[in-house]
Kinemage of the C-alpha trace (Angstrom):
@kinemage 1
@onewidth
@group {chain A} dominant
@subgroup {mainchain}
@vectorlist {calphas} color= white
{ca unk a 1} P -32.228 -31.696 96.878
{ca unk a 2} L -32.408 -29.175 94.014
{ca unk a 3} L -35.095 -26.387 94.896
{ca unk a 4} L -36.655 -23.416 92.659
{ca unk a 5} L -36.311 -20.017 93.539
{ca unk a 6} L -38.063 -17.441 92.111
{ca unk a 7} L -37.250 -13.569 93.109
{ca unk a 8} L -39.698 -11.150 91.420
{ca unk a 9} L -38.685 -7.221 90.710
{ca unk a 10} L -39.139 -4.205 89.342
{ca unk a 11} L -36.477 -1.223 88.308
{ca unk a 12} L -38.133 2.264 89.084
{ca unk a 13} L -39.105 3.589 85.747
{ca unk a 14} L -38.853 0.904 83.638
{ca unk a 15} L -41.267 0.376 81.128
{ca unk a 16} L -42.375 -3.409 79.403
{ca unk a 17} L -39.851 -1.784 76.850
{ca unk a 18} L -37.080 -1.553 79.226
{ca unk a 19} L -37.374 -5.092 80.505
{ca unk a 20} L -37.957 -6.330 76.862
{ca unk a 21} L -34.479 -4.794 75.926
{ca unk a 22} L -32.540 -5.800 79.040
{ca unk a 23} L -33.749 -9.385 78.596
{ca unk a 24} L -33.118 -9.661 74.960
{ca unk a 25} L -29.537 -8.487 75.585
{ca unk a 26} L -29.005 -10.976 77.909
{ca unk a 27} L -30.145 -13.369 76.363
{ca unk a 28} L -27.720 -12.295 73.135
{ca unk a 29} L -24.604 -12.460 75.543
{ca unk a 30} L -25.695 -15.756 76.963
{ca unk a 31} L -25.468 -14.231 80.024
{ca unk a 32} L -28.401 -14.924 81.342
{ca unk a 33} L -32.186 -15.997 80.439
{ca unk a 34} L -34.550 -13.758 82.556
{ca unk a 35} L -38.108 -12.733 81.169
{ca unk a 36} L -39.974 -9.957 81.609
{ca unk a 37} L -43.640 -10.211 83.953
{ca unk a 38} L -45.616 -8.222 85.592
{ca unk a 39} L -48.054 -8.343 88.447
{ca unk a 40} L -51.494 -6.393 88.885
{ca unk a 41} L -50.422 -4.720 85.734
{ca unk a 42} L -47.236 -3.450 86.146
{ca unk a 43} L -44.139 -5.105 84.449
{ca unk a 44} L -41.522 -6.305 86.146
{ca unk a 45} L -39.046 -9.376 86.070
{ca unk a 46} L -38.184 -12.662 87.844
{ca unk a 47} L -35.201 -14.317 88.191
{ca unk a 48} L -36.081 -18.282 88.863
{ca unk a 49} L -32.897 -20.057 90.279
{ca unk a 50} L -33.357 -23.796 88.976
{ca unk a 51} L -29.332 -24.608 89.003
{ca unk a 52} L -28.225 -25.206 92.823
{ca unk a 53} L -24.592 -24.336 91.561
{ca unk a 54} L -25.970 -20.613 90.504
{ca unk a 55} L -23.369 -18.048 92.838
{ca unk a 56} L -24.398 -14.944 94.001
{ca unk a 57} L -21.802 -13.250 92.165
{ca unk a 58} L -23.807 -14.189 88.512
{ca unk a 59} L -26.674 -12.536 89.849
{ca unk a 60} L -25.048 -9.446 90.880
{ca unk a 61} L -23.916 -9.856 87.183
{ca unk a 62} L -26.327 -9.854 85.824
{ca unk a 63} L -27.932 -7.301 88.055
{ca unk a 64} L -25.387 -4.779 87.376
{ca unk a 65} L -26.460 -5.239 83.259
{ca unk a 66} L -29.177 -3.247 84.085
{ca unk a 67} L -28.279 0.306 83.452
C-alpha cells in the first residue's frame, strides 16, 4: 500500500529567500518539486514522499543541491 511521507526542515540561516531559490532551481532541473513552509513563523521546507519507488539516494540528491 502506497503511504505519504512528509519530512519537514530547516537549513541554519536560510531565509524564505533561500528556500524560494533552492526550490525554484529544482524545480528548473526537474530534479525535484519541494516547496518552501514554515512553522510558528519560521520558514522551512518539506519533502512529502508520495512515490513508493522514491530511493534514498534522490533525496540525498537533492539534499546535497542545497549549498
Amino acid at each position: 500500500e502506497p503511504m505519504l511521507s512528509v519530512v519537514v526542515f530547516e537549513r541554519i540561516g536560510w531565509q524564505l529567500a533561500d528556500y524560494e531559490r533552492w526550490s525554484n532551481g529544482l524545480l528548473e532541473s526537474q530534479l525535484a518539486f519541494v516547496v518552501p513552509s514554515s512553522h510558528a513563523g519560521k520558514p522551512n521546507t518539506r519533502f512529502a514522499i508520495v512515490n513508493p519507488e522514491t530511493s534514498f539516494e534522490l533525496l540525498v540528491q537533492i539534499l546535497d543541491t542545497m549549498k
